[in-house]
C-alpha positions as CSV (number, residue, x, y, z in Angstrom):
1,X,256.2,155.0,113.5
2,X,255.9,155.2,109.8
3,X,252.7,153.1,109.9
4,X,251.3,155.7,111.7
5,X,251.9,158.5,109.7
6,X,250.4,156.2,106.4
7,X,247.1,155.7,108.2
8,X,246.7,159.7,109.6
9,X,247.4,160.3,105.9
10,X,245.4,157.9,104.8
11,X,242.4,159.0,106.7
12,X,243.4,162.6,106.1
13,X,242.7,161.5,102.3
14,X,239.8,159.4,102.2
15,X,238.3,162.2,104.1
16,X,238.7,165.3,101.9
17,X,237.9,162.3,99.1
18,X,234.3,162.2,100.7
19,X,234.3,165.7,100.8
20,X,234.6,166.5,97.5
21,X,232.3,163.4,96.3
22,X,229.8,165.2,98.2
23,X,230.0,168.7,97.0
24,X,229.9,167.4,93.8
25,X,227.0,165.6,94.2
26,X,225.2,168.7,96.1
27,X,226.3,170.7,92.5
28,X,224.7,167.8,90.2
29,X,221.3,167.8,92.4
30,X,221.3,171.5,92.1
31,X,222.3,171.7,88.1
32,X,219.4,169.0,87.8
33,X,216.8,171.3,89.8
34,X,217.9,174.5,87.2
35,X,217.6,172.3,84.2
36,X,214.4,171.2,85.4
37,X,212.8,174.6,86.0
38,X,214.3,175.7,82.6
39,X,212.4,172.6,80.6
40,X,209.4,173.5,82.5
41,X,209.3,176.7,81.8
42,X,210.3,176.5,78.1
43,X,207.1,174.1,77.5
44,X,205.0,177.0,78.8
45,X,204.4,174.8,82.0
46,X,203.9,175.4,86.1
């Protein structure tokens, strides 16, 4: 019984672990995008 309950939380876990990984890697792709705009735009570029 207890096994059980380990794994669901387990799971549970490793889920809202990916989760997270993943937003912050949508916030890092979309900081680098603004701090790549803001270099451009500061040489005079586009």
């Amino acid at each position: 019984m207890s096994d059980v309950v380990l794994i669901i939380i387990a799971v549970v876990a490793a889920f809202l672990a990916f989760r997270f990984i993943a937003g912050l890697v949508k916030f890092g792709v979309i900081a680098l995008i603004v701090l790549a705009v803001i270099y451009f735009l500061s040489q005079g570029g586009i």
